[in-house]
N, C-alpha and C positions, 0 to 999 in steps of 0.2 A: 296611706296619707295621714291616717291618725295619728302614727309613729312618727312622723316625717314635723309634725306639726309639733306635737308636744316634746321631742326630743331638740326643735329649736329655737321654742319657748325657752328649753329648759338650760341651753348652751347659753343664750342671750340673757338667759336671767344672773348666771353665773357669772355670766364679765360683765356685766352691770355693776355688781357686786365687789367685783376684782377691781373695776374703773373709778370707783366712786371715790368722786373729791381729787381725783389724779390731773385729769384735764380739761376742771374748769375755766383756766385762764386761755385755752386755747377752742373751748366752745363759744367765748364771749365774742370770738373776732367773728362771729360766724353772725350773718344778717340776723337783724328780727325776723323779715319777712319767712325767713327757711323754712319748712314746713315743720311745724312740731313732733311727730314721730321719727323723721329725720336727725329731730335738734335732740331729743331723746338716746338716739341712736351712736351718736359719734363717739361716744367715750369708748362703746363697743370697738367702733371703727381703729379708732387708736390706741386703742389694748392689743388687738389681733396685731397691727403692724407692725408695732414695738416688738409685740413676743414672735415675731417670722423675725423682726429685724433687718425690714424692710429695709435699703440702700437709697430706693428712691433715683436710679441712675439708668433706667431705659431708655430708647428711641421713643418710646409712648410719655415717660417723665418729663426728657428735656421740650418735647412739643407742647406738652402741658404747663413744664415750668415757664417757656416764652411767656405764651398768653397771660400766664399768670403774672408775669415779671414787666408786661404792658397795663395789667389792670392795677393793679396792685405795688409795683415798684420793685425794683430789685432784693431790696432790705427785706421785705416781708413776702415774696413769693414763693419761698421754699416754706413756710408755714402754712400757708395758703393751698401747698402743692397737698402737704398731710393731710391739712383742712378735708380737702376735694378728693381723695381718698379713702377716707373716715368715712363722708359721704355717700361715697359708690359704695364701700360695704354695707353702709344704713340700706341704700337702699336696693342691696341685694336680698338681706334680711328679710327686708317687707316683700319682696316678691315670693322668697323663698314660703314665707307664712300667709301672704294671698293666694297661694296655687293650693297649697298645703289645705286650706281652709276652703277651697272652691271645690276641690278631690273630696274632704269631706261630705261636704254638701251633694255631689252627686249621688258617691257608695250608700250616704241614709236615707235619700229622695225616694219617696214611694212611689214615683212615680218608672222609677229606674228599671231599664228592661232590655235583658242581655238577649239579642237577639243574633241570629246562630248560633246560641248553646253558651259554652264555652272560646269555642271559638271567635265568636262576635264578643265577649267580654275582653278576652285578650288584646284584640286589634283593636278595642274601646279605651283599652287602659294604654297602650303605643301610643294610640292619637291624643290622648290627654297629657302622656308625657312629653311629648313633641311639643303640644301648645306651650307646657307648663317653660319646656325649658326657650322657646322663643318669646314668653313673655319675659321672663328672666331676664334675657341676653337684649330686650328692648329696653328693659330699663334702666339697664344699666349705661345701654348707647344715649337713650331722652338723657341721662345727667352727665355724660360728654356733651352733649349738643346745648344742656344750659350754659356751660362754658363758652361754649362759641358765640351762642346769643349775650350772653353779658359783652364780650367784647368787642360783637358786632355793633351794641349800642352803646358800648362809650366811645367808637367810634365815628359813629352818628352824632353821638352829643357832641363831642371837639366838633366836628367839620360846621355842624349848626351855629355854635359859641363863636367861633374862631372869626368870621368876618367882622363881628358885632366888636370883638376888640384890636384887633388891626385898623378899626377907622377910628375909635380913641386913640391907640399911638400914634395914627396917622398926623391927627390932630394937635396932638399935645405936642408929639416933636416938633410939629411944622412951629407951635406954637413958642418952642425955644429952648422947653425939656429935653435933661438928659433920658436917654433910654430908661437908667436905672430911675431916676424921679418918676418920669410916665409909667413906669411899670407899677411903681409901688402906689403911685394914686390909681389907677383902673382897678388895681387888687382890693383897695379900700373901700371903694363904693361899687364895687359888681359882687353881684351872691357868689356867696363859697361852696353852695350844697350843688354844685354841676362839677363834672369830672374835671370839664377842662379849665373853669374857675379854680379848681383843687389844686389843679397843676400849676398855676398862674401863682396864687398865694403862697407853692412849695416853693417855687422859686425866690422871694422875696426870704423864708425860714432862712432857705441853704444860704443864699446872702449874709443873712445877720448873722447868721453859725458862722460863721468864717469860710465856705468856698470859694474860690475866684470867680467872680463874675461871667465870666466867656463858660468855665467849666455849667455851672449853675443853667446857663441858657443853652446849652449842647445837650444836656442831661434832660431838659425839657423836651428839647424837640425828642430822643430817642425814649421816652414816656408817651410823648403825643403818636409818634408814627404815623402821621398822614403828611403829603409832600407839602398841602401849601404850609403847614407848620414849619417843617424842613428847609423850604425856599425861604420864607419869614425870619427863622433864625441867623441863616448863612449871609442873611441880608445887614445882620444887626451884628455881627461878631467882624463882618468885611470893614463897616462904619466904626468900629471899636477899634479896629486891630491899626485901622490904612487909612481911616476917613472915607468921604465920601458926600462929597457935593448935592448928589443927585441921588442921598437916598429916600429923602420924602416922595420923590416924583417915581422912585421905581414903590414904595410901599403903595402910593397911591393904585397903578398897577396890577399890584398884588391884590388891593383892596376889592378892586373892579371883581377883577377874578375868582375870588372867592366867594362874592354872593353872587357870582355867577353859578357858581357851585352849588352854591347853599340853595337857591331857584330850581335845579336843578335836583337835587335832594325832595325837596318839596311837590316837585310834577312828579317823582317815581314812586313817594311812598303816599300821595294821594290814588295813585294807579294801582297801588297795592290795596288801597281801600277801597278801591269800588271791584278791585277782584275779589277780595275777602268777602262780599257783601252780594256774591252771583246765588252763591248755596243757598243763607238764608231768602232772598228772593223768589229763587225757585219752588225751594222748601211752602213760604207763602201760597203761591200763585197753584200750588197744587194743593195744597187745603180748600182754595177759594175754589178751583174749581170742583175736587169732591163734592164740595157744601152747595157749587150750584148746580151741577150735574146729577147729583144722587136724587132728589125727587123724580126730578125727569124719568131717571130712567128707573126708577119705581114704580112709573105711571106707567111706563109704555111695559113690564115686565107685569103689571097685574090685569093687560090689557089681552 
């Protein structure tokens, strides 16, 4: 393990060296919040794939380019894709130097005691390789599964957002605005730092850039991907393209239904907090009763 340890020290210290100053512009896109050894790590990440020359064209990529190409947009999700690759090498690395460094620590522990001989040392060092290499292959699935939690919550975020601005254009069009006017005042005075504000505001960009209008709000909903977004749009290109009498009275509709939704949202992820919240509970109620049962039965054990 000592080997194992200093010999990837000593690889990592190398492409450190080889990376440096190469792929700053592409560690910048990378959150504050990332973990700093991580954030450390990536240029690693992106030296190793460079120098395989990596394609980037799996059944595992294009699933990964989706979600990416839903959080992040089409333009910037094959960056994103490298990004998150960089990453799962970072943080194989640290696993590979956590096992490394916990093998240490047993092999110098004075307490260490090979029992059966040789033969219990052996089936000792199996079992620790077994662990080593399921912690490994855990961590590197935990930074799959943050991908799927970031997309699960900006999917969350839109369905939240989403009724709250559907009863502004409800409003503004009933009130005589065009779509594209109502669009671009809701964009003005609602925050930009929620995903699906982002999304709201990119639409008004691609506008002023010169897109077509119809294309601009198509490209939104396939960004948003949730249906009432979907239903929302097909409602407003129908009114664009053919007119449409009665499309206040079908948004209003939609409106209903969406904070139906959003209600809806609100009962399962409070039910998710009062299950999150059984463990610590339990966790409590079995301190309280040690604390109130251990005299007791002190008294009756010295009786």
């Amino acid at each position: 393990m000592l080997v194992l340890f200093f010999v990837t020290l000593l690889a990592v210290s190398i492409f450190l060296l080889l990376s440096s100053g190469k792929y700053d512009e592409l560690v910048k896109c990378v959150d504050e919040k990332q973990n700093k050894l991580i954030r450390m790590l990536l240029p690693v990440g992106f030296y190793i794939m460079d120098m395989i020359g990596y394609k980037y064209t799996t059944r595992y990529d294009k699933l990964c380019l989706a979600k990416l190409t839903e959080i992040h947009g089409a333009k910037r999700a094959r960056l994103y894709l490298k990004i998150h690759w960089a990453g799962k090498i970072a943080v194989l690395i640290l696993g590979i130097l956590t096992v490394s460094l916990t093998g240490m620590g047993m092999e110098m522990g004075p307490n260490r005691v090979a029992s059966g001989g040789e033969g219990g040392k052996g089936s000792g060092d199996i079992a620790f390789i077994i662990f080593g290499v399921l912690l490994i292959a855990s961590m590197a699935f935990l930074h799959d599964k943050e991908l799927e939690k970031r997309l699960k919550k900006r999917r969350l975020s839109i369905s939240i957002d989403f009724p709250g601005f559907l009863n502004k254009m409800t409003l503004l069009v009933n009130a005589g605005l065009t779509v594209r006017k109502a669009w671009e005042k809701i964009a003005q005075e609602s925050p930009s730092d929620s995903d699906f504000y982002k999304e709201v505001n990119a639409v008004i960009g691609e506008i002023n850039a010169g897109k077509p209008e119809l294309k601009a709000y198509e490209d939104f909903a396939r960004r948003c991907r949730t249906a009432e977004v979907a239903r929302f749009v097909t409602i407003l290109l129908q009114n664009i393209r053919k007119g449409n009498e009665e499309m206040v009275s079908i948004l209003r509709v939609l409106s209903n239904e969406s904070w139906d939704t959003r209600k809806n949202i609100a009962r399962k992820l409070g039910e998710e907090a009062s299950t999150k919240m059984i463990v610590p509970l339990m966790l409590m109620f079995i301190a309280i009763l040690i604390i109130v049962a251990a005299p007791a039965i002190m008294a009756i054990s010295g009786l």
